[in-house]
N, C-alpha and C positions, 0 to 999 in steps of 0.2 A: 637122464642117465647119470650114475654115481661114479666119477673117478674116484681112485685113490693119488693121494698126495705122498709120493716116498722121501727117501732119505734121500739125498743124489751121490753119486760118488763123492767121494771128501777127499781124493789124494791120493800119492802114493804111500802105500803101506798103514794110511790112516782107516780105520775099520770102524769105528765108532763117535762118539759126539755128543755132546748133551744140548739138551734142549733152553736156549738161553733167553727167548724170548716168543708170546705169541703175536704176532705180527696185525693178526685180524681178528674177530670173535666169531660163535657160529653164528648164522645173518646176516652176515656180514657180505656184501656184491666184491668179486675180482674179477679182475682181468687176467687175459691170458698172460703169464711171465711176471704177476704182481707175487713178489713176496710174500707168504704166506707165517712162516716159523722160520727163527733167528736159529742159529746151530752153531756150539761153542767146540771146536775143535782142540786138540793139544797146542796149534800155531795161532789159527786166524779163526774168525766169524764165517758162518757164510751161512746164505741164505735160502732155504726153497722153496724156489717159485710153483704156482699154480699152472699146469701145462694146459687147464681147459678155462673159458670165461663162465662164471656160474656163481651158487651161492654157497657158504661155507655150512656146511648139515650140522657136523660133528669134528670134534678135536679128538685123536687117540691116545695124545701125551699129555703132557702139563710141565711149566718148568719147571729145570732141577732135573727130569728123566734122563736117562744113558739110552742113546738109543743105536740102532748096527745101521750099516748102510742095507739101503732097502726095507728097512719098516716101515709100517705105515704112520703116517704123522695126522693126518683128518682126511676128509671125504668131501667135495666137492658137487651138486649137482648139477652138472649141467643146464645151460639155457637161461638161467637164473638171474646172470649179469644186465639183461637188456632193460628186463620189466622192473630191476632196483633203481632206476635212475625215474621209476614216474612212483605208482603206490607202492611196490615192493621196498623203494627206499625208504618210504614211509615208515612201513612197517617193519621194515628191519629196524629204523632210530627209535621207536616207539616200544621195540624188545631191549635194547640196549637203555633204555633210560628207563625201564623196569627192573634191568638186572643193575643197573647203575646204584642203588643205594646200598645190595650186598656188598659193592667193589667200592665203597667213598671212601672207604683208606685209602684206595690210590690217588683219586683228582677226585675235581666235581665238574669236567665236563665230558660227553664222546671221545674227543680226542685225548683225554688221558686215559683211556682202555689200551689204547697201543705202548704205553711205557713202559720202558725198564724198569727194573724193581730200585734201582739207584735212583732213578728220576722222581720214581713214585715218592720214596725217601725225601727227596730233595723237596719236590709239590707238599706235602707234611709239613715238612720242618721249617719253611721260609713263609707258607700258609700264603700260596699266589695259585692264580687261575689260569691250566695251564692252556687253556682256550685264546689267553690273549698274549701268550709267546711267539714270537716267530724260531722254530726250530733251524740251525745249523745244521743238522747233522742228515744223515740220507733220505731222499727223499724228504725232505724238510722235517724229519723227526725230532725230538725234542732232545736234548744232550743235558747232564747235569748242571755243565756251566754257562749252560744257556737259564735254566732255571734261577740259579747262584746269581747270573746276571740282572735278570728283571728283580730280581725280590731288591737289591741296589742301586738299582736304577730310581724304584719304586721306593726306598725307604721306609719300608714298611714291613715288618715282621710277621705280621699278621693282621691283614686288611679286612675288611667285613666282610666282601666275598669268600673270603676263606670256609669252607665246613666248618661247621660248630660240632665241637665233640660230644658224642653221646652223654644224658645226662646222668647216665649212671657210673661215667667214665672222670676218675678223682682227676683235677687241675695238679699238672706236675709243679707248675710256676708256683702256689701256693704250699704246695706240701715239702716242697725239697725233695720228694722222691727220685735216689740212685737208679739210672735204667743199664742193663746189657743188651746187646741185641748180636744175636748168632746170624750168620748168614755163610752158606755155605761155599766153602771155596768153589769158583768158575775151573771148569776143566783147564784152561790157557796159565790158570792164578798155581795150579795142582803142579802140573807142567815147567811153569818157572819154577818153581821152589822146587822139585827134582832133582833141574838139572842143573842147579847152581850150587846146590849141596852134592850133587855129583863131582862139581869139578870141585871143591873144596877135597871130598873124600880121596878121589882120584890125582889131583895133581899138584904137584909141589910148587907151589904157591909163591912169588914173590914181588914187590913192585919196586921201580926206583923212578923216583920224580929229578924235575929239573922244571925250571922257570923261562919263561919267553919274553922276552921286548917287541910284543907289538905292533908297536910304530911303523913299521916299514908299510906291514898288513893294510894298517888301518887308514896308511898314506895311500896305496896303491887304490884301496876301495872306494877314500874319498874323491879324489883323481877320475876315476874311470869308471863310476857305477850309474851317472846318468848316458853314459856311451857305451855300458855293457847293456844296460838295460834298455835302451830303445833299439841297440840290434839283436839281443839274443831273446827281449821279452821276460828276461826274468832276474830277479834282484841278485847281486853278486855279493856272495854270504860269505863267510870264515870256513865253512864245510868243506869249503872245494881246495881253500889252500892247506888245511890239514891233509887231505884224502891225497894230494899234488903229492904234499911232505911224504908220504906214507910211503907212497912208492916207490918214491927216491931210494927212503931204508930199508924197505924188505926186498928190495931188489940188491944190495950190497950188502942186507945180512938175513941171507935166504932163512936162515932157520928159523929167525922171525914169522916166516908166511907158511912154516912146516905144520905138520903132526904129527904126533906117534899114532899107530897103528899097529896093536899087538911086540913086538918085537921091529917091527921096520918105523925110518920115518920116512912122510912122504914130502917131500918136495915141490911146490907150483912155480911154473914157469909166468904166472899171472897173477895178478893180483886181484881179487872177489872183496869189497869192504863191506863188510855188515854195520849198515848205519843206525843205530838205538834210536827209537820214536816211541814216543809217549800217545800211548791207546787206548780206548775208555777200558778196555779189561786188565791193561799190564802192557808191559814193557815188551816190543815185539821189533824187529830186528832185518827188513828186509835188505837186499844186497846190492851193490851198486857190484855187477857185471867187469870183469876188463877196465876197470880203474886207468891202470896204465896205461890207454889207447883213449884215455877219454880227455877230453879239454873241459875246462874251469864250464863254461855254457850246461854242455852235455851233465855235467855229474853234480851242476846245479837245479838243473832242471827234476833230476832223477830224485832228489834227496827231498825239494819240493813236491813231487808227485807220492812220494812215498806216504810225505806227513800227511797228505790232504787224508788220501785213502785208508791210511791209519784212523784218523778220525771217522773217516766214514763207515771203516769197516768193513772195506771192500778190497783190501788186500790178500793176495791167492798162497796158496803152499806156494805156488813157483815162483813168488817173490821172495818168498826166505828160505829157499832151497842154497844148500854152500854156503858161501863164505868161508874166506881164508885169513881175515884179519880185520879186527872191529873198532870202530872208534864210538865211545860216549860221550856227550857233549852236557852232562851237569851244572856247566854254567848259565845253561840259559835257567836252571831254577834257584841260583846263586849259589853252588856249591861253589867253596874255596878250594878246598881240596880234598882228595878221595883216592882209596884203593882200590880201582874196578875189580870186578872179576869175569874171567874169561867165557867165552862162550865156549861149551865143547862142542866138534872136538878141536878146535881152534886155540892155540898156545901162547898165545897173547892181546891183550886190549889196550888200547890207544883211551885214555880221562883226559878229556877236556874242562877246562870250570873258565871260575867269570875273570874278567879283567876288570882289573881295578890301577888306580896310578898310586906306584909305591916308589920311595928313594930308592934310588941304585948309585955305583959309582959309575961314571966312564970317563973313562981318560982323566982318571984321579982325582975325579970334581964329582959332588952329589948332585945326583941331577933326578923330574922326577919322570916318570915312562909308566906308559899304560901296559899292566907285566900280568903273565898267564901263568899260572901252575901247570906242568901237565903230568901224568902218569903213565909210567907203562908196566902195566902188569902181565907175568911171563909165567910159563910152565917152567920150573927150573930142570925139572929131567932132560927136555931138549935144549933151553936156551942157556947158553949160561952167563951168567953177570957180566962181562966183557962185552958179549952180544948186545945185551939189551942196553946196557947206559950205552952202546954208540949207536943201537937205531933209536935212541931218543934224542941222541946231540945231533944225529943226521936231521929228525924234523924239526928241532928246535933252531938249527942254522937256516936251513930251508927258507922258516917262516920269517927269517931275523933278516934274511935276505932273499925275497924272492924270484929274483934274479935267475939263482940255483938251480929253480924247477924249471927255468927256460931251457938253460945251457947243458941239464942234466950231471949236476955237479954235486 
């Protein structure tokens, strides 16, 4: 019997989705609820799965297609799954290693038929067999910088396992031959660049930085992060005392946590922080909930859960639904310093960068201190420059004394 494989719901208000990856080939034996086609939404990834165990017939898409919720994506035969695992697995490996040399741009073994088009890129260019990677990424699939990592591991640019390129195919390393390579923006890639030239169009823009000592930080972490971590389970990071800080100031300079909205602005009596995480497709934003009601533990734990599944790609709409006030952390990729820009419809961002030890005076003597840049960039139509240098000196005392965030001070 022939199911169809559809589109599944994607969200609220979300109607369509491009087709980012094919998961399995036709021949290919699933299981019930095994992933089938990767689905690039405006926010997140997400996956659909095969509702029957069976064999895959036909694909109806290819990637790059827009597709609606409820199309059809391939056709599944039922029954198909049992008898793959004695001759039919056979024979399905024995099709795929037939169709395997029209696809040796991508890898040279089975298991690079499931790649990304970035991965396949990556298998090319470092000239490694992606057979003998162990995948990080879901489902142990293969990730760029898993690739990027064996070819360095491996020191070796191009090992003899590697394909040999066709021999009708000119040696770039010989000829100097300049290359371009077009690759179409990802619906999420479409989506960021949007809505970040939206808030530019739309809102009046402004940042003012200030600097951090710290020491206190980096005392309380060293102090207490083998006694946070064997009873909360989880490493005690810089995230949680910025997010502590955050609250402190948009709670004493509400229009910080505001929006406009037409002609009104709105107000929360809460604070929502949309945390920046780095995602193999872009930059995506899920939310840490009631911030204010949450302890260092709690909103460590959540900021870790978020990164995992960013990597994995398994982050939902309902994780980056709202937010009311964003913090970006560019230091972990050593940005010194930066002008974020905001998330709409959200009126200001929290830039975090790296710490490094610079001279400072205190108490009339140059002395030297592990010191933070940070930024906050604002809608100037609701906030205005009074507001924002003092919810920046609020987090910047905060963290200069964390004390603060106990006393709520």
């Amino acid at each position: 019997m022939a199911t169809e494989i559809k589109v599944p719901t994607l969200g609220e208000s979300v109607t369509e989705a491009s087709i980012g990856e094919l998961l399995k080939n036709v021949g290919d034996a699933v299981a019930v609820d095994e992933p089938i086609v990767s689905l690039e939404t405006d926010k997140v990834a997400v996956e659909a799965p095969s509702p029957v165990a069976g064999v895959i017939t036909e694909f109806k898409v290819a990637v790059g297609d827009t597709v609606e919720v409820g199309a059809v994506l391939a056709i599944v035969e039922e029954g198909g799954a049992p008898a793959a695992k004695g001759e039919e697995a056979g024979r399905a490996a024995e099709q795929r290693e037939e169709g395997q040399e029209e696809r040796a741009e991508a890898a040279t073994s089975d298991a690079s038929q499931t790649l990304s088009p970035a991965v396949r890129r990556a298998v090319l260019e470092h000239g490694v067999d992606p057979s003998t990677i162990k995948g990080t990424g879901k489902d142990g699939r293969l990730t760029k910088e898993d690739v990027i990592a064996a070819a360095k591991a491996k020191g070796d640019p191009a090992p003899a396992s590697a394909p040999a390129p066709a021999a009708s195919a000119p040696a770039p390393a010989a000829s100097g031959e300049r290359r371009e390579e077009r690759v179409k923006m990802t619906r999420m890639r479409q989506t960021i660049a949007k809505r970040l030239k939206g808030a530019q169009d739309n809102a009046a823009l402004l940042t003012t930085f200030n600097d951090v000592d710290m020491s206190a930080v980096i005392e309380a972490r060293t102090k207490y992060k083998d006694l946070f971590a064997k009873k909360h389970d989880i490493r005690l990071g810089f995230m949680g005392f910025f997010a502590k800080a955050a609250c402190l100031a948009l709670k004493d300079v509400p229009a910080v946590n505001a929006y406009i909205e037409g002609d009104e602005i709105v107000y929360h009596d809460y604070v929502d922080i949309s945390v920046a995480v780095s995602a193999p497709n872009g930059l995506v934003v899920p939310v840490i909930r009631d911030a204010q009601d949450k302890g260092f533990a709690r909103i460590e734990k959540d900021i870790a859960d978020f990164g995992k599944r960013a990597k994995e790609g398994t982050l939902t709409m309902e994780d980056m639904k709202g937010g009311t006030f964003t913090i970006s952390n560019g230091g972990v990729f050593g940005s010194l310093m930066s002008t974020p820009i905001i998330n709409p419809p959200q009126s200001a961002v929290l830039g975090l960068h790296r710490i490094e030890d610079r001279p400072v005076v205190v108490n009339g003597e140059i002395v030297i201190r592990p010191m933070m840049y940070i930024a906050l960039s604002y809608d100037h139509r609701l906030i205005d420059g009074r507001e924002a240098v003092t919810a920046l000196k609020i987090i910047k005392e905060a963290i200069e004394d964390p004390t603060r965030m106990l006393i709520d001070l």
